[in-house]
C-alpha positions in Angstrom: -29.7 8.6 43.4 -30.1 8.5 39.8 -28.2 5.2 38.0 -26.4 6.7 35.0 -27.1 5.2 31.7 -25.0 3.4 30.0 -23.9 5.2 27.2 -25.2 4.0 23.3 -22.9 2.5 21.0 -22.1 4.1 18.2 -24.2 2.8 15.2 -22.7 0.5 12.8 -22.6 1.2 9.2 -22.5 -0.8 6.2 -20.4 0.2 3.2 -21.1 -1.8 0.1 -18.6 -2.0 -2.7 -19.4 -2.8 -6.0 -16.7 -3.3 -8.8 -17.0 -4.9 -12.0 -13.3 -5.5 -11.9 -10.7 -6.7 -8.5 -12.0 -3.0 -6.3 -8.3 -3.0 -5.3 -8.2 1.0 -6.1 -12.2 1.3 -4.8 -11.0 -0.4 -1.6 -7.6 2.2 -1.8 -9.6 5.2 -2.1 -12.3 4.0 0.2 -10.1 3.3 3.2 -8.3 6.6 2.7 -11.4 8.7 3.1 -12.5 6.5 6.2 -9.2 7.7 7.6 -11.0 11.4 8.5 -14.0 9.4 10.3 -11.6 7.5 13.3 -15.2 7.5 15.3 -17.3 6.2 12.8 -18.1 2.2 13.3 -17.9 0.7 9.5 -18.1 -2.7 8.2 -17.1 -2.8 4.5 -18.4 -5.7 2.1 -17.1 -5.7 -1.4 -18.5 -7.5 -4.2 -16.0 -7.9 -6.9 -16.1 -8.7 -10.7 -20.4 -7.7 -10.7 -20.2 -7.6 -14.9 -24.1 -8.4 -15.5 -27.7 -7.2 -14.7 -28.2 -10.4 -12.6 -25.6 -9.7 -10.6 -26.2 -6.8 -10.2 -29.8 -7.7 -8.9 -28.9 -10.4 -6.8 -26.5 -7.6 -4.4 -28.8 -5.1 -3.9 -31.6 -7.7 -3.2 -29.4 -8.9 -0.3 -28.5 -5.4 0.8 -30.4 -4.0 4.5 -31.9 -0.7 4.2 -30.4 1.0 7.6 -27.3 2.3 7.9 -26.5 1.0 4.8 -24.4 2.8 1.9 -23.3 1.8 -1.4 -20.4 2.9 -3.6 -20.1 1.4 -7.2 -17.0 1.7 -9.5 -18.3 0.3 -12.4 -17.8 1.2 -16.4 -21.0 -0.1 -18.2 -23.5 3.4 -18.3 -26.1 0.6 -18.3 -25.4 -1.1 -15.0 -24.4 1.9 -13.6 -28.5 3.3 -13.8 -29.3 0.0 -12.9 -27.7 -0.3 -9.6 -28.6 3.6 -8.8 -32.4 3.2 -9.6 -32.0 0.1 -7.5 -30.7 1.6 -4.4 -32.8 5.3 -4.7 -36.5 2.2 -4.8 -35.2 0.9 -1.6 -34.0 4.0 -0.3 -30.8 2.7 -0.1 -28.1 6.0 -0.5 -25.6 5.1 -3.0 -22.3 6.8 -5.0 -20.6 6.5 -8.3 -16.7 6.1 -7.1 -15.6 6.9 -11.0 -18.8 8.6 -12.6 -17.3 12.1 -12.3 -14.2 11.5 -13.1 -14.9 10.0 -16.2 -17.2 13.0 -17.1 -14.6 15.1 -16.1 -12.4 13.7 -18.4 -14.7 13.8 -21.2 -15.7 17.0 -20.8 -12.1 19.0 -20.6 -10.8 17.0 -23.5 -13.6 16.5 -25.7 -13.4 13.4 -25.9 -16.2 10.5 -25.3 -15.0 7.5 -22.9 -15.4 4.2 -24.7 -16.9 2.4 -21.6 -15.5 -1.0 -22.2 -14.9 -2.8 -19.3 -12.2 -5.2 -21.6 -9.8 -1.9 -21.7 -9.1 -2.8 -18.0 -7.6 -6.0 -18.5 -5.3 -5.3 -21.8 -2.1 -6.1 -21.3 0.6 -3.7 -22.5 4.1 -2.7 -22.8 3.8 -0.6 -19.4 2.1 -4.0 -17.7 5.2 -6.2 -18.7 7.5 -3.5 -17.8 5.8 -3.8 -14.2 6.1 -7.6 -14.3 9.3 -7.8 -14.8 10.4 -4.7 -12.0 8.0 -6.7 -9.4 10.6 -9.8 -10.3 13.8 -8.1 -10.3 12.7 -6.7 -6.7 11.9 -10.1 -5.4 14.9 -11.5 -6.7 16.6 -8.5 -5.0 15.4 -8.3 -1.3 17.1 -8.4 2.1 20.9 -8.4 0.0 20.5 -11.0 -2.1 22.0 -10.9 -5.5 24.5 -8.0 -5.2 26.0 -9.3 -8.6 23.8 -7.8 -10.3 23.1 -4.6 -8.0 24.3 -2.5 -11.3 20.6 -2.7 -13.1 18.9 -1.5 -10.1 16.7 1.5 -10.4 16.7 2.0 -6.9 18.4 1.1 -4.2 17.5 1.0 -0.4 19.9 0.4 2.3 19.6 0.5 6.2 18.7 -1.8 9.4 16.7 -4.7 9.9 13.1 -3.7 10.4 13.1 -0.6 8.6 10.2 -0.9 6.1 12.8 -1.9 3.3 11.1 -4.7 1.6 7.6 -3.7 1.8 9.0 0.0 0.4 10.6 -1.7 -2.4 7.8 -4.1 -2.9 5.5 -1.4 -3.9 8.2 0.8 -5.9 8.7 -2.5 -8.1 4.6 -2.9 -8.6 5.0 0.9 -10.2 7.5 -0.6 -12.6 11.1 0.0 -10.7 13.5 -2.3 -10.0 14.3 -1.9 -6.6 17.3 -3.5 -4.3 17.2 -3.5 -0.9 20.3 -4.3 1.4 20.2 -4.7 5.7 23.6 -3.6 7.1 24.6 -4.5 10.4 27.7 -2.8 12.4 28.9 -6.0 12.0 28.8 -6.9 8.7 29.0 -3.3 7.1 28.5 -2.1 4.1 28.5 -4.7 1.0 31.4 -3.1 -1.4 29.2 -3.2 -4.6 27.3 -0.1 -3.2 30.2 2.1 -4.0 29.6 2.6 -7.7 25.9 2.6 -7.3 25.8 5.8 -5.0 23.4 7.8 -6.9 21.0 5.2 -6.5 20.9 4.6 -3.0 18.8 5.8 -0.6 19.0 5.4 3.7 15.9 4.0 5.8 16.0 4.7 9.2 14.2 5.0 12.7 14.4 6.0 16.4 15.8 3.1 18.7 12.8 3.2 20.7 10.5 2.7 17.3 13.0 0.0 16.3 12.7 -1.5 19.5 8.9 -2.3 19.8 9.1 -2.7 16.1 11.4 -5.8 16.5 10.2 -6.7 20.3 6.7 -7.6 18.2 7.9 -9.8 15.9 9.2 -11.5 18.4 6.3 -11.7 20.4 5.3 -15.4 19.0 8.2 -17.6 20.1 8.5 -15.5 23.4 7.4 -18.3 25.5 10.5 -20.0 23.8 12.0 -17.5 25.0 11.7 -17.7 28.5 12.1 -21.3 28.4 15.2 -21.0 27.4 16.1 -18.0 29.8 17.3 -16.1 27.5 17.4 -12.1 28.0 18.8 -8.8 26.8 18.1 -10.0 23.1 20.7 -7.9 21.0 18.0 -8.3 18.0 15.8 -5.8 20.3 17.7 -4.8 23.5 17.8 -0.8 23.8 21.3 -0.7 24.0 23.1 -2.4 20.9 19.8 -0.9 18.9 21.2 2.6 20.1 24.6 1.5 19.2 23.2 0.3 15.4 21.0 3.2 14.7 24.3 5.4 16.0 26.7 3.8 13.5 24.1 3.1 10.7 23.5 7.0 10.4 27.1 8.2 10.8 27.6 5.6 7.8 24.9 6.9 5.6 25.9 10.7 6.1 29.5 9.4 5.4 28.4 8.3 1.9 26.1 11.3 1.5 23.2 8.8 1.1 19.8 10.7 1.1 18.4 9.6 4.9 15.0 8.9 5.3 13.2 8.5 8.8 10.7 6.4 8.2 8.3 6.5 11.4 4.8 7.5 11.4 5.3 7.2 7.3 2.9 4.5 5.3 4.5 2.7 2.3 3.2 4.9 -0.5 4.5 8.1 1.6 8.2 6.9 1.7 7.7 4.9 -1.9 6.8 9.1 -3.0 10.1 10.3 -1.1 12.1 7.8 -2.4 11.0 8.9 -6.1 11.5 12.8 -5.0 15.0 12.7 -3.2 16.6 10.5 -5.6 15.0 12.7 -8.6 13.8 9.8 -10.3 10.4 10.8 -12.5 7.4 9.2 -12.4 7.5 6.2 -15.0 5.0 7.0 -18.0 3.4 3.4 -17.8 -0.6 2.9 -18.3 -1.9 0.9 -16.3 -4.5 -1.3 -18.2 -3.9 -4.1 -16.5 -6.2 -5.9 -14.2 -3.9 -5.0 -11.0 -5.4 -1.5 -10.7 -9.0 -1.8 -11.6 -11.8 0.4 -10.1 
């Protein structure tokens, strides 16, 4: 009898990332495509703030030639031909994450991009605006503060473990002040959300979510745990969990709080829902700042 072979594993691939600036929104864009290729075995390398011809040189010197793929976001024309002329001698295949883009732009509007790579990190109105948003929401998370709950922009409300603070993290980077506020069946609801009603907005999940949601943060001091034989955990026990997510719901309808269920949703998703249900527009901020550079 035949011995099977073992099957091959898939081949690993290289993506290179060159930016001439942090490649926080290559690395964004990046890892959303790779979400459509779930069997495809990537290694990404980035190679940040690559503003000269040497630098340049020196990555794709260093770069293998199989399975190897480069993206660049970079503004200078110059260093742009450079690094593709680079990667097409070495046979290298490589893409130009902004190239079209900017064309694009140039050629609806009729107007010739400046190609400065010192227009990414001028500070502005808009960037100060986000400064100060990013502060008030720190300032502003798990409750704290309430005094001041009045200059919110935004306010969430709902359980512990419910995405709250990471929600309101990124609404406060796009410029919002943001509040967010756990309630518990036994504490309630804190009375200076009564006048802010517009404002607020319900996070909330299935128990069973909740439940491993919780039961993993716990997973580090379980040994502790066990030492101390301690079970049935109200924190993340089924039952009071049930008993929470029952109230906390039966509360937010009772206000007429927008309710959002937050599983299966990524931060950006629910920051966009947030934005939609409570009608609030986009902010008109510009965002020439070095915290979203190609």
């Amino acid at each position: 009898m035949r011995s099977k072979r073992p099957k091959r594993r898939p081949a690993l691939f290289t993506l290179h990332i060159v930016s001439d600036a942090t490649g926080l929104l290559a690395r964004h864009a990046v890892n959303n495509v790779l979400t459509q290729f779930p069997s495809l075995d990537v290694k990404q390398v980035y190679h940040t703030f690559i503003d000269s011809e040497e630098d340049i040189a020196h990555v794709v010197a260093a770069l293998r030639r199989k399975n190897t793929l480069v993206l660049y976001g970079l503004i200078d024309p110059k260093r742009k031909t450079m690094i593709h002329n680079a990667c097409r001698q070495r046979n290298i295949p490589s893409y130009d994450l902004i190239g079209s883009l900017v064309q694009f732009i140039a050629d609806h509007t009729g107007t010739a991009p400046v190609n400065k790579l010192s227009r990414l990190h001028e500070t502005n109105e808009g960037y100060f605006q986000r400064i100060a948003a990013m502060e008030f929401t720190a300032q502003h998370d798990d409750g704290m503060r309430l005094d001041s709950l009045d200059q919110a922009d935004i306010i969430i409300v709902g359980l512990s473990r419910v995405s709250k603070s990471p929600t309101a993290t990124f609404l406060g980077s796009m410029g919002y002040k943001v509040a967010n506020v756990s309630i518990t069946q036994e504490t309630g609801f804190p009375p200076e959300l009564k006048k802010m009603h517009r404002r607020v907005i319900a996070f909330t999940a299935a128990p069973k979510f909740l439940q491993e949601t919780r039961a993993r943060r716990f997973h580090r001091i379980q040994e502790k745990i066990n030492e101390y034989g301690i079970e049935d955990l109200p924190y993340y026990d089924m039952r009071p969990i049930v008993r929470e997510v029952v109230y906390a719901e039966r509360e937010f309808r009772k206000r007429s709080y927008p309710i959002v269920d937050i599983v299966g949703k990524t931060v950006e998703e629910l920051s966009a829902i947030v934005l939609k249900e409570l009608n609030i527009q986009q902010k008109n901020i510009t965002y020439q700042d070095c915290t979203e550079e190609s």
